[in-house]
Backbone bond lengths (Angstrom), bond angles and torsions (degrees), N, CA, C in turn:
res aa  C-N    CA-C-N  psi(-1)  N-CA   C-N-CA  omega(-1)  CA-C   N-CA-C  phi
1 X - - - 1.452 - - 1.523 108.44 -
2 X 1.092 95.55 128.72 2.168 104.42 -176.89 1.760 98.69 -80.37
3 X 1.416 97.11 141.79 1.483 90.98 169.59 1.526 97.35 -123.37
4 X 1.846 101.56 129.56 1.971 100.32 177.99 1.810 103.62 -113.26
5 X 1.010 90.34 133.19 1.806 87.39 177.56 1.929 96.38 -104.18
6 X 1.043 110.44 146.23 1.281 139.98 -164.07 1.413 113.81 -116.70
7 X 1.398 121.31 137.28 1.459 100.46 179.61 1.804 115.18 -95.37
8 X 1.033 124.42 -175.06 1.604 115.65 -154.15 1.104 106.97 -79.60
9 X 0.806 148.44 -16.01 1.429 141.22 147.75 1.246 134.80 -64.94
10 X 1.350 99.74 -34.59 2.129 86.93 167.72 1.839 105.37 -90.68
11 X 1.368 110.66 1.05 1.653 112.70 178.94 1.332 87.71 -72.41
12 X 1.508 121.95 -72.93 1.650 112.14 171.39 1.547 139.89 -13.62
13 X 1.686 94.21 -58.85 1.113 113.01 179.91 1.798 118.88 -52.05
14 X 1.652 108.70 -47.71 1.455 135.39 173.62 1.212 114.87 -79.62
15 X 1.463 131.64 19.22 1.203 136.56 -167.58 1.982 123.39 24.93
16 X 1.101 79.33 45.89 1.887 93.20 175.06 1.819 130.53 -120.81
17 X 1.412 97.57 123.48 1.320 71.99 -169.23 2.059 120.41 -87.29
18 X 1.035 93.85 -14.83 2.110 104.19 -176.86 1.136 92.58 -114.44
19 X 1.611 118.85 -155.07 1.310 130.80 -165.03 1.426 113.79 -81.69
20 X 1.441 138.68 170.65 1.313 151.98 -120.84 1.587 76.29 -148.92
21 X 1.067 97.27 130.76 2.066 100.56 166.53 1.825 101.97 -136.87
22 X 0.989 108.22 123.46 1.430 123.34 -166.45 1.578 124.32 -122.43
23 X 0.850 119.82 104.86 1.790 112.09 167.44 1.341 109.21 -77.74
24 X 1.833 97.82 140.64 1.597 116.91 175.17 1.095 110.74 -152.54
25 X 1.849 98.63 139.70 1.864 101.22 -170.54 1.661 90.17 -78.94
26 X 1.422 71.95 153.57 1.712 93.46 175.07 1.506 105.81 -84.04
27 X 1.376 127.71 148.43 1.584 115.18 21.05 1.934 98.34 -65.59
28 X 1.502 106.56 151.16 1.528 115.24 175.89 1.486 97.58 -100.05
29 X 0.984 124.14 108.96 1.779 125.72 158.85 1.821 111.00 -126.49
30 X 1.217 119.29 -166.82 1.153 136.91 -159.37 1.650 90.08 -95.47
31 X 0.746 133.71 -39.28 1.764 143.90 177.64 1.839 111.09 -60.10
32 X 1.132 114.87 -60.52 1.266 124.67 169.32 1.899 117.23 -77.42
33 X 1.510 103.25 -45.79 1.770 86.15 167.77 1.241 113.38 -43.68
34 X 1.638 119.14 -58.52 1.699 126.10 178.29 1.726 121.15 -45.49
35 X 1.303 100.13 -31.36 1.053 96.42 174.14 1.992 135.42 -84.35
36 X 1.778 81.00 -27.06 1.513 100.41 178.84 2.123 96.09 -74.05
37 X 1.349 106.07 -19.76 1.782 108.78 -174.83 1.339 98.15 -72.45
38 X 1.315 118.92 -46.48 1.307 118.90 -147.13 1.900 109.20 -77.88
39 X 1.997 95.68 -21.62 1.322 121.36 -165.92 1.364 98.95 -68.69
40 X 1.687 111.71 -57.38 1.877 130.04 -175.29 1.546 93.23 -43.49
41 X 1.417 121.29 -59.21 1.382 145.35 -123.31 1.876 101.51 -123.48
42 X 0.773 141.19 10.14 1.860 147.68 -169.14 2.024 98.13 -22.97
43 X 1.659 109.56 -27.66 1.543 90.69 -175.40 1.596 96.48 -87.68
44 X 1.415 123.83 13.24 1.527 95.53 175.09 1.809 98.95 -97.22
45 X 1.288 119.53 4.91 1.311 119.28 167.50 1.358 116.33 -36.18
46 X 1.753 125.72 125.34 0.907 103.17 162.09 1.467 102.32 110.07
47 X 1.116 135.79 -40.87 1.714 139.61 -132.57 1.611 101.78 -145.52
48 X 1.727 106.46 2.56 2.009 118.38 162.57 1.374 111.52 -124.15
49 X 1.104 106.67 -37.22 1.636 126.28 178.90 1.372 116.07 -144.58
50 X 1.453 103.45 145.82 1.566 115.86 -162.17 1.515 102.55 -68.34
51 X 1.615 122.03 153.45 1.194 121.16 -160.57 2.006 107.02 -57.62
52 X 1.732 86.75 -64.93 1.728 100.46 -178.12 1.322 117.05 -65.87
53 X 1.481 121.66 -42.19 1.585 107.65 -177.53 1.486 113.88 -87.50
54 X 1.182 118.16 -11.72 1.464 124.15 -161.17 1.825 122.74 62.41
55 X 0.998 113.39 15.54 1.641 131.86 -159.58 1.446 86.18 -83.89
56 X 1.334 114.93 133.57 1.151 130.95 149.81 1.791 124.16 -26.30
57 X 1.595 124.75 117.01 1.584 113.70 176.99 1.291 106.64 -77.24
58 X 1.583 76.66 167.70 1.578 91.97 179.47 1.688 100.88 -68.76
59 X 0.906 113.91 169.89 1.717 139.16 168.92 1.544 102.45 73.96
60 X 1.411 122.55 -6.30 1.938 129.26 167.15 1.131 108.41 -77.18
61 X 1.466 113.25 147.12 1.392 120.96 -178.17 1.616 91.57 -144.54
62 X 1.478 127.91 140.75 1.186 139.88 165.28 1.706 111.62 -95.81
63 X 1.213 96.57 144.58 1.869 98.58 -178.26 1.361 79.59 -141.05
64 X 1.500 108.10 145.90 1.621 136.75 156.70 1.634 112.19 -134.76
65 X 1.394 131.64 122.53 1.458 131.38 -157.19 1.355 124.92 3.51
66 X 1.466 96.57 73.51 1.455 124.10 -178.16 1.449 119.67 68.19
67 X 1.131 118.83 -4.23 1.390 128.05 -175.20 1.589 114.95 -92.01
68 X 1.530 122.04 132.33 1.452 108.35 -174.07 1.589 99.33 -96.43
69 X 1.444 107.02 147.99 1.436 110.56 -157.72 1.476 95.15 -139.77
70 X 1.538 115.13 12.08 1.518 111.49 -174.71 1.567 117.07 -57.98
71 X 1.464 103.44 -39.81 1.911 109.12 162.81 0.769 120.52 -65.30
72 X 1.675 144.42 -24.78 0.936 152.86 157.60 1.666 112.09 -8.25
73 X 1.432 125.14 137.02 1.391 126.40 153.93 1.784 107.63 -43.24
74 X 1.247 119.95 109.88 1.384 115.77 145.76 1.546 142.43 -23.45
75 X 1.354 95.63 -51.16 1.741 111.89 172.97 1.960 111.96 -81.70
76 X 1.087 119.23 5.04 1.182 120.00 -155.59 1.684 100.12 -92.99
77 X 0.826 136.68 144.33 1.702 137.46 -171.18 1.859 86.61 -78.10
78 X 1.885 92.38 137.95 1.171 92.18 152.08 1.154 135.12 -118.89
79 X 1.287 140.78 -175.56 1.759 142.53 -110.94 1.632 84.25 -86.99
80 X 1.503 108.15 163.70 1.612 119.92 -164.92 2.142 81.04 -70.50
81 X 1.193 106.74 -62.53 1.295 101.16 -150.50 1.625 114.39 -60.91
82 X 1.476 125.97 16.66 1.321 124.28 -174.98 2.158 89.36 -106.39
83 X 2.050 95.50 -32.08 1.358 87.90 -173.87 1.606 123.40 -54.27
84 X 1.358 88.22 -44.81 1.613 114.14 178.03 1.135 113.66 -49.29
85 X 1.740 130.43 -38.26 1.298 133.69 -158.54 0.895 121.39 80.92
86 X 1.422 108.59 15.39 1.817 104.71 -169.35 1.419 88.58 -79.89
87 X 1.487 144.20 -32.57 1.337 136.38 -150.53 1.328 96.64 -144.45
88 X 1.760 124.89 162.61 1.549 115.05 -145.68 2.041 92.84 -111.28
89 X 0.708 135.95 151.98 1.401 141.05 141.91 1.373 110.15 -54.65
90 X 1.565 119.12 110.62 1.540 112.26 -174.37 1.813 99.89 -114.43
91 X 1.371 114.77 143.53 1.199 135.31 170.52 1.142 103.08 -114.39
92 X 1.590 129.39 128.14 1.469 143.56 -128.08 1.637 102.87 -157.96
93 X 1.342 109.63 96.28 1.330 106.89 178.09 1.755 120.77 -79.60
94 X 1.500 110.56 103.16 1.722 110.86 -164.55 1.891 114.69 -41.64
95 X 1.223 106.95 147.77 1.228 102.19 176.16 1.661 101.31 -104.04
96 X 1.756 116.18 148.17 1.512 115.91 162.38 0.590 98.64 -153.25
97 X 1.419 114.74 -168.68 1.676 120.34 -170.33 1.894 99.71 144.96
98 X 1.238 117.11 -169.73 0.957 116.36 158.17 1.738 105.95 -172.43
């Protein structure tokens, strides 16, 4: 079971309050978790990845055991310990400002 932590606003949005635990057929990558999220979840459509290209938005950042992987290949398997659940898939809303 994948565990994705969400930042507080799309937890809102998905009516959840802690982490998101999700099953996904393998292959497990960043492409299909999103998609298996978006599947549980249809109102976070839209509001991680752009509707038509599916491309990552601006101001999201992906973390997998501490590592940011938002450039990351999409299709690329991610790390054993996010498969396992030992560690969460984080979706990271960017901070700016100035």
């Amino acid at each position: 079971m994948l565990r994705v932590h969400l930042p507080f606003h799309l937890r809102g949005l998905a009516g959840v309050t802690g982490e998101v635990e999700l099953d996904v057929a393998e292959p497990i990558t960043q492409r299909t978790l999103l998609t298996a999220l978006e599947a549980k979840f249809p109102q976070l459509k839209g509001t991680i990845r752009e509707h038509g290209t599916q491309r990552r938005r601006a101001f999201i950042r992906f973390f997998a055991c501490q590592q940011d992987v938002s450039n990351e290949d999409p299709d690329a398997p991610l790390p054993a310990a996010v498969i396992a659940g030992e560690e969460p898939y984080m979706v990271i809303g960017a901070l700016s400002g100035g």
